[in-house]
N, C-alpha and C positions, 0 to 999 in steps of 0.2 A: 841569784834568783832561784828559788825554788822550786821545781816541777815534780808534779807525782801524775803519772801517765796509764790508766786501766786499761786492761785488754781481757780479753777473753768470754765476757761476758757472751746473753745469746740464749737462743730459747732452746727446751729440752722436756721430755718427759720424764713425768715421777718416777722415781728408782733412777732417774740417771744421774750422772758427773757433769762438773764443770769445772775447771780450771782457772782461775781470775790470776793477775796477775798484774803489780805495782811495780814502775819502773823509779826511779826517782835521780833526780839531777840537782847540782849545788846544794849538797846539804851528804857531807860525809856517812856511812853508813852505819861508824861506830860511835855515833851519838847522837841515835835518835831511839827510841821506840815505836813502833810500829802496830796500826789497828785496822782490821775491816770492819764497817759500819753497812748498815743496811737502812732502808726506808721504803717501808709500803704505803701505798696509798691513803691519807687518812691516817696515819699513825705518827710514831716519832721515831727518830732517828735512834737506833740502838747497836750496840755494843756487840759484835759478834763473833770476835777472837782478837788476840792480841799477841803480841811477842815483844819479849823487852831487846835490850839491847847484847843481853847475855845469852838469850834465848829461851828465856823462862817464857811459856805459853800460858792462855788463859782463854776456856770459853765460855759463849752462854750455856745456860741450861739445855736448850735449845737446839741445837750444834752438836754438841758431847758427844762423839762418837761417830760424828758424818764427816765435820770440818775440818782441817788439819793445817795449820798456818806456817809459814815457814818463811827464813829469811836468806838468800845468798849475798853475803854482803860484798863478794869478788866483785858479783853483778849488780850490786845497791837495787836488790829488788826484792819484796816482797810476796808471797802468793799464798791464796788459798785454796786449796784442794776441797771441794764439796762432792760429797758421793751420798747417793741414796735422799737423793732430793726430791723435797715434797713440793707441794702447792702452794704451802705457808711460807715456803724460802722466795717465794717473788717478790724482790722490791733490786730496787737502784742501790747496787754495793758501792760504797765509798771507800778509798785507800785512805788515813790519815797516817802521821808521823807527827811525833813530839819530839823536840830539842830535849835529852836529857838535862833535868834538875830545872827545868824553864817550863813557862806557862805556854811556850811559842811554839804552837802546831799548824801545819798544814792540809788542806785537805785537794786529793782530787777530784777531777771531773765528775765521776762516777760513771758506772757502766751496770745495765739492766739484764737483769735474770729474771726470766719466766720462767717456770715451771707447770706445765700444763698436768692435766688429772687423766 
């Protein structure tokens, strides 16, 4: 059975950091890819950095230069480093992971970042 477990989340003022961080269990760490997702109120669910399984990264437009993703696969965990966060970065970050070459992803709980102004 698969778990993906978020932490770090937690409210903060603009210009600051936050640390999110995916734990993940039953599901090896060298064959998955790995995504944080976000969703704010009212919107949809979107894309907001990713890492393969090789460690190729990928962000939004969005992001570019704040977010920094990364994977420790000793620890099969996940994280993203957010710095210089705005107001627009508030929504519920989702950790997902894909089974490579499979349509079979996971998602966790989520865990809530506010950013106040």
């Amino acid at each position: 059975q698969v778990q993906l477990v978020e932490s770090g989340g937690g409210l903060v003022q603009a210009g600051g950091s936050l640390r999110l961080t995916c734990a993940a269990s039953g599901i090896p760490s060298n064959i998955y890819n790995a995504g944080w997702y976000r969703q704010a109120p009212g919107k949809q669910r979107e894309l907001v950095a990713a890492i393969d399984a090789g460690g190729t990264t990928n962000y939004a437009d969005s992001v570019k230069g704040r977010f920094t993703i990364s994977r420790d696969n000793a620890k099969n965990t996940v994280a993203l480093q957010m710095h210089s966060l705005k107001p627009e970065d508030t929504a519920v970050y989702y950790c997902n992971v894909r089974r490579i070459l499979t349509p079979i992803n996971y998602w966790g709980q989520g865990t809530q970042v506010t950013v106040s102004s």
